[in-house]
Every structure is written in structure tokens, then in C-alpha cells.
C-alpha distance (Angstrom), angle and dihedral (degrees) to the residues before:
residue distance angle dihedral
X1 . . .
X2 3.99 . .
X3 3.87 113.8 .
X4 4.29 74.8 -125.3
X5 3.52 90.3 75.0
X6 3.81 98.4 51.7
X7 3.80 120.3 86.8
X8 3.56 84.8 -172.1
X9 3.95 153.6 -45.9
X10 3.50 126.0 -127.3
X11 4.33 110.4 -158.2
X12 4.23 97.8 -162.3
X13 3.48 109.5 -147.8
X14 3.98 118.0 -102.1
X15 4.01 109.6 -109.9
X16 3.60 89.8 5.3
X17 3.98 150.2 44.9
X18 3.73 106.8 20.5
X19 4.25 92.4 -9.4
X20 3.86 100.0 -102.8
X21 3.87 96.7 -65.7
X22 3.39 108.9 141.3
X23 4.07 113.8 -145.0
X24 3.81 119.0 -162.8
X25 3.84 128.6 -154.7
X26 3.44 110.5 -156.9
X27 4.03 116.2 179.7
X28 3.61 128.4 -98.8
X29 4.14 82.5 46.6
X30 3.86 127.1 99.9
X31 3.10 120.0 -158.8
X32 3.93 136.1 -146.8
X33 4.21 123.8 -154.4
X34 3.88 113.0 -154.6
X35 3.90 125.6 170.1
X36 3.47 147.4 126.9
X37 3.54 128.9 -82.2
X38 3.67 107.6 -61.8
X39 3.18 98.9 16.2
X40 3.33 103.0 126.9
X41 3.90 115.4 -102.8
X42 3.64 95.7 122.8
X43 3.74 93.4 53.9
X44 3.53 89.4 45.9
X45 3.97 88.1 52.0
X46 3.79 79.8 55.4
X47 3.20 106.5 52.3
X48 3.54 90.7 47.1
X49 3.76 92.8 57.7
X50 3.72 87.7 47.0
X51 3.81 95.9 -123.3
X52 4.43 95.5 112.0
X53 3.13 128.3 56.7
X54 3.55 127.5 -90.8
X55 3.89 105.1 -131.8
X56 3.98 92.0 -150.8
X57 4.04 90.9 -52.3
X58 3.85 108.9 146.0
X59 3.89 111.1 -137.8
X60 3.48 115.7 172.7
X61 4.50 115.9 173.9
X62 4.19 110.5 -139.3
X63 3.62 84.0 -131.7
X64 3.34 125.4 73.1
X65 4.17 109.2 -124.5
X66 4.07 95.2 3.4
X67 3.86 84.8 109.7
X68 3.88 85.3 64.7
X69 4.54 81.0 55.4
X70 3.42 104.9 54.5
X71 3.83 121.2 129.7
X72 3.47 126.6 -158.4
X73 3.73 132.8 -174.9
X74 3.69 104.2 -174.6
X75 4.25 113.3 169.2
X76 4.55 90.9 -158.5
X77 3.77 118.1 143.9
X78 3.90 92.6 -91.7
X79 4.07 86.9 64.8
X80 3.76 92.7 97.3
X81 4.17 98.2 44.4
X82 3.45 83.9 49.1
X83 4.20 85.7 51.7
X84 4.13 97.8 53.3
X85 4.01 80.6 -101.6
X86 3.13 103.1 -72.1
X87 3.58 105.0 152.3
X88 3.79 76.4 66.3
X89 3.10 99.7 46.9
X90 3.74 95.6 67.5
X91 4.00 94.4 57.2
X92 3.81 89.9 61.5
X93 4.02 109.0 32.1
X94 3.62 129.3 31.3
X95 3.89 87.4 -159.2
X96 3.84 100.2 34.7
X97 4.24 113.5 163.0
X98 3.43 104.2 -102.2
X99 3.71 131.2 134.2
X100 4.29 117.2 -99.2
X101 4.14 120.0 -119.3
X102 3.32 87.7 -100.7
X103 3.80 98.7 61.7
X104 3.67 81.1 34.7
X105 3.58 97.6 63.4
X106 3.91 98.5 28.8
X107 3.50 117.6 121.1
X108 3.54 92.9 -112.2
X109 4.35 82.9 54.0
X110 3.79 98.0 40.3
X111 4.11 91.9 51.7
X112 3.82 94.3 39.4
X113 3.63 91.5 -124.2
X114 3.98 127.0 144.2
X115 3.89 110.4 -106.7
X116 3.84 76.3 -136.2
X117 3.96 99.4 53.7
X118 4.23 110.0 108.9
X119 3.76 108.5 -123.6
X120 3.81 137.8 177.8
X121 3.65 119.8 -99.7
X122 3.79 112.5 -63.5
X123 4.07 102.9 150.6
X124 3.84 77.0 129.6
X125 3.53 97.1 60.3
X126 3.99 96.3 35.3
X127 4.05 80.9 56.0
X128 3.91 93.3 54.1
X129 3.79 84.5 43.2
X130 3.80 96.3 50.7
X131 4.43 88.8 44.3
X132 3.67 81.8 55.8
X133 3.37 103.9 46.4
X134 3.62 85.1 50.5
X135 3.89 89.7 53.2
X136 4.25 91.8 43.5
X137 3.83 87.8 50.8
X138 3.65 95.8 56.9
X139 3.62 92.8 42.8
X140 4.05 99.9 57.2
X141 3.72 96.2 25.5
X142 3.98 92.8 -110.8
X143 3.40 96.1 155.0
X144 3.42 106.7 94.1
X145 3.64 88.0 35.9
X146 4.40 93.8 63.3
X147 3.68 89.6 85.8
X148 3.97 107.7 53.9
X149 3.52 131.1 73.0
X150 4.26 125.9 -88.7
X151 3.80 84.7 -122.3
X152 3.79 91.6 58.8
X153 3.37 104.6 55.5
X154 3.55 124.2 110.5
X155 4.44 118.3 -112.4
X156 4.22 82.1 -105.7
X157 3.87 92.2 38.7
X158 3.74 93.7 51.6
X159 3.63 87.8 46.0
X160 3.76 92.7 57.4
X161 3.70 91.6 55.2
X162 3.84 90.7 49.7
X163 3.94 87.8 55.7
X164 4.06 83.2 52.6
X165 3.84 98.5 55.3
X166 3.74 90.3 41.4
X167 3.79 88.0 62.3
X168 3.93 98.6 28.5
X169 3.91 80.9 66.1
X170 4.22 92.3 66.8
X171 3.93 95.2 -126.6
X172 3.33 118.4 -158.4
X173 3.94 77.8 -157.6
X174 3.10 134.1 31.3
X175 3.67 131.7 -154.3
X176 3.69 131.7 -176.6
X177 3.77 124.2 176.6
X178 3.78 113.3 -159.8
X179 4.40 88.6 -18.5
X180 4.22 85.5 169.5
X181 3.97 100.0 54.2
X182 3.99 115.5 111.7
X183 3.92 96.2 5.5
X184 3.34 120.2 121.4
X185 3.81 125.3 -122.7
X186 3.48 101.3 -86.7
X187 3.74 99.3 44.0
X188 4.00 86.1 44.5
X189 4.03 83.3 54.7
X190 4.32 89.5 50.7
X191 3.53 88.3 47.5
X192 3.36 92.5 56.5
X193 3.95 102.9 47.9
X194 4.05 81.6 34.7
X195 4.18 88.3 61.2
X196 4.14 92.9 43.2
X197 3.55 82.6 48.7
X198 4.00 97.0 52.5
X199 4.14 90.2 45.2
X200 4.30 89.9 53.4
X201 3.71 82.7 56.1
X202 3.68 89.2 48.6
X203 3.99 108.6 -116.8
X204 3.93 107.2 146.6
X205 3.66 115.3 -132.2
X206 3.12 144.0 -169.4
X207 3.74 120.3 -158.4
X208 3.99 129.2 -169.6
X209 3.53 102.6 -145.9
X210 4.14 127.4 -177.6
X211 4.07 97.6 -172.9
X212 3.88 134.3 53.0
X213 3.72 94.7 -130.6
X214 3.82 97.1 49.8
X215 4.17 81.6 64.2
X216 3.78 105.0 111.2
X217 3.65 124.2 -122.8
X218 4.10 86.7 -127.9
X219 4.25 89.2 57.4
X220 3.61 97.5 110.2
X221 4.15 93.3 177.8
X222 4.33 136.6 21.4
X223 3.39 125.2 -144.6
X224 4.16 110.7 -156.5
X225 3.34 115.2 -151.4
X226 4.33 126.4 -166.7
X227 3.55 120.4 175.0
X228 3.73 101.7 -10.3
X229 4.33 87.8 -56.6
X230 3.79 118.0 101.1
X231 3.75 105.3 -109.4
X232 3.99 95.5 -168.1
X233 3.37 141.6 -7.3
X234 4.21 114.3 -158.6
X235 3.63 140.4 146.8
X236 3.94 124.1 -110.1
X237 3.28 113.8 -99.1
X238 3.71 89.8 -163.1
X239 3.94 139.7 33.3
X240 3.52 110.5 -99.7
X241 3.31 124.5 -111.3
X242 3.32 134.0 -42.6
X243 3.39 128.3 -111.0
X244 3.62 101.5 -112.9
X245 4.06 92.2 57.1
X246 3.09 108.9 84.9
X247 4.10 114.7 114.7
X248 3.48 104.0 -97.6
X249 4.02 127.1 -151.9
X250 4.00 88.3 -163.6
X251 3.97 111.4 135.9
X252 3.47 133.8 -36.3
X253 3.15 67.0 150.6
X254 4.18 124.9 -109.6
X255 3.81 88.0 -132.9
X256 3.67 89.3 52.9
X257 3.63 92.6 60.0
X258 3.89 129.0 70.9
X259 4.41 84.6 -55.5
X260 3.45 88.5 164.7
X261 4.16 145.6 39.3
X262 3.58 117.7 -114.2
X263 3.80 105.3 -117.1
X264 3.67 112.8 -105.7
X265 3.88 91.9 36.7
X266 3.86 103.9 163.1
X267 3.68 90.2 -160.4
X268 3.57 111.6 118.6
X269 4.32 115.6 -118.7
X270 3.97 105.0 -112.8
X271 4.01 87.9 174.4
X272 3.83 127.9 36.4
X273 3.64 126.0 -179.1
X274 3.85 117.6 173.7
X275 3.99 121.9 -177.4
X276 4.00 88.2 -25.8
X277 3.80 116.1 -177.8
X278 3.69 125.4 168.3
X279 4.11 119.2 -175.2
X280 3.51 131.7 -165.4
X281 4.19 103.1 -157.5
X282 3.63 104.4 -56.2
X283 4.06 93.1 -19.4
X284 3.97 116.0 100.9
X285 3.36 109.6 -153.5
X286 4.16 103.5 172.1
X287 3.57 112.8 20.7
X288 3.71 124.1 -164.1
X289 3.89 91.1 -32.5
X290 3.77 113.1 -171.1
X291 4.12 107.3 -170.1
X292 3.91 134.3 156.7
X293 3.64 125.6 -172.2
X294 3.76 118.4 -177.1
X295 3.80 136.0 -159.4
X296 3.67 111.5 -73.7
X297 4.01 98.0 16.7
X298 3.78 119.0 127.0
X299 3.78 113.9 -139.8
X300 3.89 142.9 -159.6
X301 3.25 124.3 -158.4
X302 4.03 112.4 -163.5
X303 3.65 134.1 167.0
X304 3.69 142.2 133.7
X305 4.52 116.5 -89.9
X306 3.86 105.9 -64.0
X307 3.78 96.8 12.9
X308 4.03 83.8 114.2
X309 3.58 114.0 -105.5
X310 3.54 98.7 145.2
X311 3.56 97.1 35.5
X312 3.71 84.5 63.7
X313 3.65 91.8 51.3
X314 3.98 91.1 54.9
X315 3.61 89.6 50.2
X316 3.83 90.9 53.3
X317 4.46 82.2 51.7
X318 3.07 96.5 38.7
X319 3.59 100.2 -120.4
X320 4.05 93.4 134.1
X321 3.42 136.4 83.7
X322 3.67 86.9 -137.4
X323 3.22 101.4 60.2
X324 4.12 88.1 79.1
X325 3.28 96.5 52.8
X326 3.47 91.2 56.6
X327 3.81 138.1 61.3
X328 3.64 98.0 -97.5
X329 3.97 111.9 161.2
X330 3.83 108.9 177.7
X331 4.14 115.4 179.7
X332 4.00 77.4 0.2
X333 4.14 85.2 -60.1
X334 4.16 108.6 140.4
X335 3.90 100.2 -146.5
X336 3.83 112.0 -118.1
X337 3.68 146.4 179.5
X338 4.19 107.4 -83.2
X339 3.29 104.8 7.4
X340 3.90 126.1 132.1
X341 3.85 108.6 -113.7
X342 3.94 91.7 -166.1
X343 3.64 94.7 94.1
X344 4.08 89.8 54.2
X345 3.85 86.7 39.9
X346 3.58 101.8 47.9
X347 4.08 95.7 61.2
X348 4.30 89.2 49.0
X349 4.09 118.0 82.8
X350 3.95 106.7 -162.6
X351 3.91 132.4 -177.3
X352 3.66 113.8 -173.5
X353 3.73 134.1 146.4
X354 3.85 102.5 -103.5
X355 4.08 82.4 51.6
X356 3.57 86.3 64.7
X357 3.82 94.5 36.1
X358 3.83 94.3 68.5
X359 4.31 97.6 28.4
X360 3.90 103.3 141.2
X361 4.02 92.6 -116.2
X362 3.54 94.7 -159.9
X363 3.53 95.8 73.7
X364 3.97 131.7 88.4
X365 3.66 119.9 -85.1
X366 3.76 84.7 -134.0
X367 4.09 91.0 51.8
X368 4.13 85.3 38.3
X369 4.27 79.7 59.8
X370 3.90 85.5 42.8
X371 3.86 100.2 50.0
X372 4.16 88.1 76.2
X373 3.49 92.7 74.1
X374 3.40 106.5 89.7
X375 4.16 135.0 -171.9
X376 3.88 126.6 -143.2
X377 3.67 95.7 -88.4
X378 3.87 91.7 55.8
X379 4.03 94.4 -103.9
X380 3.78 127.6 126.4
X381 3.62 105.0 -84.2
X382 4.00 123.7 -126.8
X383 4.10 101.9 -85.0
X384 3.73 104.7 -124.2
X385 3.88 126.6 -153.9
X386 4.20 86.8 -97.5
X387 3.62 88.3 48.1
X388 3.68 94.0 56.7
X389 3.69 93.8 42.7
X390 3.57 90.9 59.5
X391 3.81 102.6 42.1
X392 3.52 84.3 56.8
X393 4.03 94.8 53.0
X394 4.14 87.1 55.7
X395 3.49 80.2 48.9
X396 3.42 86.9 53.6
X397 3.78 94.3 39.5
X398 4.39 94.7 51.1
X399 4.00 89.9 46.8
X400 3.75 81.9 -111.1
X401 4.26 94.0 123.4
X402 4.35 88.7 117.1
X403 3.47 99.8 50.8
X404 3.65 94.0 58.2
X405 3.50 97.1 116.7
X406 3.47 96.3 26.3
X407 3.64 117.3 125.1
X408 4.48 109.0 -102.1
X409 3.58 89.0 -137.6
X410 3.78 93.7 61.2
X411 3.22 108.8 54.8
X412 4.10 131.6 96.8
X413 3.90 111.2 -86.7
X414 3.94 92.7 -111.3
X415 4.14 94.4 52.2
X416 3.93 79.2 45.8
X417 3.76 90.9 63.0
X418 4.44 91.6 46.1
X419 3.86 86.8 53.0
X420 4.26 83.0 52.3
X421 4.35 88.5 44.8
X422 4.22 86.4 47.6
X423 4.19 89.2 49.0
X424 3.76 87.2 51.3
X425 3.21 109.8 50.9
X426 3.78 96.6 35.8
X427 3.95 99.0 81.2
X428 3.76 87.7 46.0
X429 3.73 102.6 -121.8
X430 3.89 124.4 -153.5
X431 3.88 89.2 -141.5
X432 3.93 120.7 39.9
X433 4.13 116.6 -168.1
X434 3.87 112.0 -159.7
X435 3.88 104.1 -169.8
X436 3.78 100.1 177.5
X437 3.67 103.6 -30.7
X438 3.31 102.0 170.9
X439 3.89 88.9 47.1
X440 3.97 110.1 127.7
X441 3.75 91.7 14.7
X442 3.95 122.7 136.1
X443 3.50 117.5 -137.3
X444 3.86 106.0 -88.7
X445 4.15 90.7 39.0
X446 4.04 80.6 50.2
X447 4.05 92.4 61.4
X448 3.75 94.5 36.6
X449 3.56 95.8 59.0
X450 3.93 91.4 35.6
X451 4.12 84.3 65.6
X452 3.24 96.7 40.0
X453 3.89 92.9 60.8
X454 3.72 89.3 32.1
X455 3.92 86.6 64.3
X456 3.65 90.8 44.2
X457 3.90 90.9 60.5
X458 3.29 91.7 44.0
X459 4.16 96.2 49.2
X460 3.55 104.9 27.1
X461 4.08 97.0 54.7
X462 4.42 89.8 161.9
X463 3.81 91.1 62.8
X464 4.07 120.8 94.6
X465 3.77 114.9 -141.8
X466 3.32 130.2 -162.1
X467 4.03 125.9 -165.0
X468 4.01 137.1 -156.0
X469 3.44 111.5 -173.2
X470 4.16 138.4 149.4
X471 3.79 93.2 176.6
X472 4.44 118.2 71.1
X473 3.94 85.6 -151.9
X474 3.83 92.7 52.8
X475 3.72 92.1 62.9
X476 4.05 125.2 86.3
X477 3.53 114.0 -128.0
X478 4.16 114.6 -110.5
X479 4.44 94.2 70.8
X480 3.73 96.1 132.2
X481 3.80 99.0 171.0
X482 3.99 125.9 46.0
X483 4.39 130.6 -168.7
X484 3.36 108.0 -166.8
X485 3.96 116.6 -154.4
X486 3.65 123.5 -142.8
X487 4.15 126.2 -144.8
């Protein structure tokens, strides 16, 4: 076979990183990456980029120089570090300096050049640039998004505009690790059609998948990985999925379930939201929000990218700006200028992604469990004997009991997020806040922590939960109320 015909061939090495198998990718394929957590898929999104280290593997690109035009879009806990913070960002200032999209995905942005720098005459390539930014707009719906600030995107808007500068950069390959996670369903769907339309054109890709149906119909082969060894290599038998199958969270509707308090409900308010309305510049995104949640109830949140699901979670912390110039009342608490918020924050447990984001990861997973205890002042408090004994049962509980000592920082992204579910639940808060729990999770990690919280509603009947969630087989069964956020 010519070396013309190869994308690329990837030499494992022998008693170690991906066992000595040798995987070829030869064009006119795309390929799709699944595996459990820690599998590897990540690292091999790495090494691909050339930014880990190779651990004796032996990866040599058929073309000379296309290692040097490789694009990856990879969505890992580093992403926002690697962004200034600006996930961050967003929690704690409504007008936070950070650069917009559009300076983000200018050419000047996209080739991490200074506006200022003197270069030779490329009004040719600033045109292709500008056709495809054009094209890359349409695609991912950017659009409306040019305008607004990197910190105040949305975890599925920023996402989009990731996918944009992968693909404003003109791979010659493209690699996307876990490309579906946090979109809704309709952006999931124009991913889809936007990746069949990429391999007709003839980009390569490779794409680090976690379920079946976010498999493209244009992946012609799937690489398994266990354990960081490839565990098969085979060709698709079939095309994907198509683009209407993606699990969908659209109504049921949120009117047509439990809308509304019974009058006379004894239940005392936990969350109170009166004529709430949050604006970014001249975008609205809640408007005159009226919402109640009493003790006991069970909560989702749904809503398409940038509708403001987790901006109404950081208004129920705290964490916003907003949330005192608003009528917030949390534990029947009005939010207001000076006051301490670690009595409100010390009965809520939270996972979320920008939790994880910014988790010190050089500390034990068994201190990680620890840290949710909390004292008066808002510091870790001093773990006691009974502490310890029950950080170690959710330990127990998540399948987590060897990694105890393990360093946070070291562990797969999904096993990341059931050291987050432990230090949650271990100070047992009145008000839990699931935003995307299940996001980053394989498959069997998925259903474990699925019945773990699916006990919880059942057993613990005092606690309020609250749920963000764009995938119906992310969400525990026992929600029995639903608000539904517009864009």
C-alpha cells in the first residue's frame, strides 16, 4: 500500500500503552473511539495532537508535515485553563474581560497571531478564511452567538464554538473527544449531519465517542479501547445513526406535569424566584421568571444551550451577580449585599462541570470526598473519625473504595464526576443540584450512578433535588415536576 493512502499508523507499545497492536488509518475511512472510563481515548486524542507523551508508541503520519495540521477539539477538565477561565468567569461577573466569539474565531484568534504582527500578503487566505467562517457559522448556529462574551456562553454553547475553531484551523485531521456531551438535541442532530457532511468532503476524523447513537452514519470503522489497549478493531456494518435518534428531552410537556402547587401545600418553599430576569447586554436570557420549589419536590431543569439552566443554578448558590438584583429567597433567605452565604451553602450538595473544572487534583480522593464538609466561615472543616467512616461508605457505595488514596487529578473524567456525587451527599444537604451528572460517564458508570440517586429519591424523601439534563437516559427516575427554559 502507498504511504499516500495512510492517514496514519499508530505502533502500540509492547507490554504497555495500547499492547503492541498496531492500528492503521487509511483515508477514505472515519473512524469512531468508544471505551469505558479510563480507557484511554483522551490520551489517545493527545497523542494524536502531539501534546502527551508517547510512552514508546510509534506514530508515524503518511504525509509528510500533516502531523504539524491536526485539529483537535477535546472538551477534558483542562478545557477552561486552557480558555483564561472563562467558564468561571461567568459564575462570578456578568461583564467579566474576556474576548467575544468573534475575536475568538477571527483569523487573527484562530492562528494565535497579534492583530498587530506585520505579515506578507495573505488577502487570499483571509478570503478563504472569511468563506469558511461563513460556512462554520451556519453549521453550529454561531451566529447569534458572534456578539457575546466567551465567559457567557453556555457549557453546550462554548462547545459549539470549540467545534468552530477546530475546523476554522483546515485540519487535515480532525479529532473530537466526546464532540456530543452537553448539547442539546437539536445541536446533537447538526452535529451529526455537520460530521457526514465534513467526511463527503473528505476530512478524516477521528471521533471519541461514549454512546452508540452519537456514532455517525459516515464512521466507516470503531476502534474499542479497555484499559489504555485496543480491545478490537472492526468495520461498521451499518451507518450510524440517524439524525433524528438521538434521545430527546422535547415535551412531555413541563406544563403537563405538576406546573403548579396545590393551594394549601404545607410544604415549606426552599427556592423562591419572583419576576427574575437576568440580561447579558441587549440579550434576555430569564425574563420575569416566577418558580417555587418546596421541600421534598424532585425537579428537572430542561432547555435548549443558552436557555439558562445553569445560570439558574448559580443564582440558587449564589455564585451570580444577579442573583442580588433579584428576588432570590433560598431556605426563605432574600439574597443581599454583605451577607455570608455559607450558612445557605453549607446545607446544598452540588456536582456540576465547572466544580470539576477547577478540583485541586493533587489531593486524595478520600480528602476530595472530605472537602464537602464545610465550617461556619466557609473552610474545609477538621475531618473527624465519623466523617471518615462515612466518606469511605460512598466510597463504598460509587465503586470508588481503590482509589481512595489515589490522587483527584488522576483519575478518568467520569470517576472524577463519582468522587464529586460522594462529596455531595456526604454532608447531607437539604438541597441537592445535579447539573449533568451523568455527563462524561461510560455506559456501566452511567447506570451505577443512575441507581444510586434513584435510591436516594426513593430513601431520603426530606431532601429537594434539582436536575440539569439534555439527555432522557441521563436522568434517574423519581423527577415528578419539570420547568422548561426557553432561548
Amino acid at each position: 500500500m502507498r504511504r499516500s493512502d495512510i492517514v496514519f499508523e499508530l505502533k502500540g507499545s509492547p507490554k504497555g500503552a495500547f499492547d503492541g497492536e498496531t492500528w492503521v488509518f487509511r483515508r477514505r475511512e472515519q473512524w469512531a473511539v468508544m471505551g469505558p472510563n479510563n480507557s484511554g481515548k483522551s490520551y489517545l486524542a493527545a497523542l494524536l495532537a502531539g501534546t502527551a507523551p508517547p510512552r514508546g508508541i510509534g506514530l508515524t503520519f503518511g504525509e509528510e508535515g500533516a502531523e504539524d495540521h491536526v485539529a483537535v477539539a477535546t472538551f477534558s477538565q483542562q478545557q477552561d485553563q486552557a480558555l483564561g477561565g472563562w467558564l468561571q468567569a461567568r459564575w462570578h461577573s456578568m461583564e467579566e474581560d474576556s474576548p467575544s466569539v468573534r475575536t475568538f474565531l477571527s483569523y487573527e484568534g484562530v492562528n494565535e497571531i497579534s492583530p498587530f504582527e506585520v505579515r506578507g500578503n495573505d488577502t487570499a487566505g483571509r478570503r478563504a478564511f472569511a468563506r469558511l467562517l461563513r460556512k462554520v457559522s451556519g453549521i453550529f448556529a454561531l451566529r447569534p452567538l458572534l456578539g457575546r462574551l466567551m465567559a457567557q456562553l453556555s457549557n453546550g454553547e462554548m462547545r459549539r464554538v470549540l467545534l468552530a475553531r477546530a475546523l476554522l484551523k483546515s485540519p487535515k485531521l480532525l479529532v473530537l473527544d466526546d464532540p456530543f456531551a452537553g448539547l442539546d438535541p437539536t445541536m446533537r442532530a447538526r452535529l451529526h449531519a455537520a460530521l457526514n457532511r465534513l467526511a463527503d468532503e473528505g476530512l478524516p476524523m477521528v471521533l471519541m465517542v461514549r454512546h452508540e447513537d452519537e456514532i455517525p452514519a459516515c464512521a466507516t470503522h470503531l476502534l474499542l479501547l479497555k484499559n489504555v489497549r485496543i480491545a478490537g478493531l472492526r468495520r461498521l456494518a451499518y451507518s450510524g445513526m440517524a439524525a433524528g435518534g438521538f434521545p430527546s428531552l422535547r415535551p412531555k410537556t413541563a406544563r403537563a406535569i405538576c406546573p403548579h402547587h396545590a393551594d394549601g401545600d404545607a410544604r415549606q418553599p426552599i427556592i423562591e424566584l419572583r419576576g427574575v430576569t437576568v440580561r447579558y447586554g441587549k440579550r434576555t436570557v430569564l425574563d420575569k421568571l416566577d418558580w417555587t420549589v418546596r421541600e421534598g419536590e424532585r425537579w428537572l431543569v430542561v432547555g435548549p444551550n443558552g436557555s439558562g439552566k445553569t445560570l439558574l443554578l448559580s443564582l440558587i448558590t449564589g455564585d451570580n451577580p444577579a442573583a442580588y438584583a433579584n428576588d432570590v429567597r433560598v431556605f426563605r433567605r432574600a439574597r443581599e449585599s454583605g451577607e455570608s452565604l455559607w450558612p445557605i451553602r453549607r446545607r446544598i450538595g452540588q456536582v456540576s462541570p465547572e466544580i470539576q473544572c477547577y478540583f485541586d487534583g493533587g489531593i486524595s480522593v478520600l480528602d476530595a470526598v472530605l472537602s464537602g464538609r464545610l465550617n461556619a466561615d466557609g473552610g474545609v472543616a477538621r475531618p473527624t473519625r465519623e466523617a471518615r467512616e462515612d466518606a469511605r461508605r460512598w466510597l463504598r457505595e460509587l465503586g470508588l473504595t481503590d482509589a481512595e488514596k489515589v490522587p483527584f487529578g488522576e483519575l478518568s473524567a467520569g470517576r472524577q464526576r463519582l468522587v464529586l456525587l460522594a462529596r455531595a451527599m456526604l454532608p447531607g444537604p437539604d438541597l441537592l443540584l445535579l447539573d449533568e451528572p451523568c455527563l462524561n460517564l461510560d455506559y456501566a458508570a452511567r447506570r451505577h450512578v443512575l441507581g444510586v440517586l434513584e435510591r436516594l429519591l426513593r430513601n431520603r424523601r426530606k431532601e429537594t433535588v434539582i436536575c440539569v439534563s439534555h439527555r432522557s437516559d441521563d436522568i434517574p427516575r423519581g423527577f415528578q415536576r419539570v420547568l422548561t427554559l426557553g432561548p
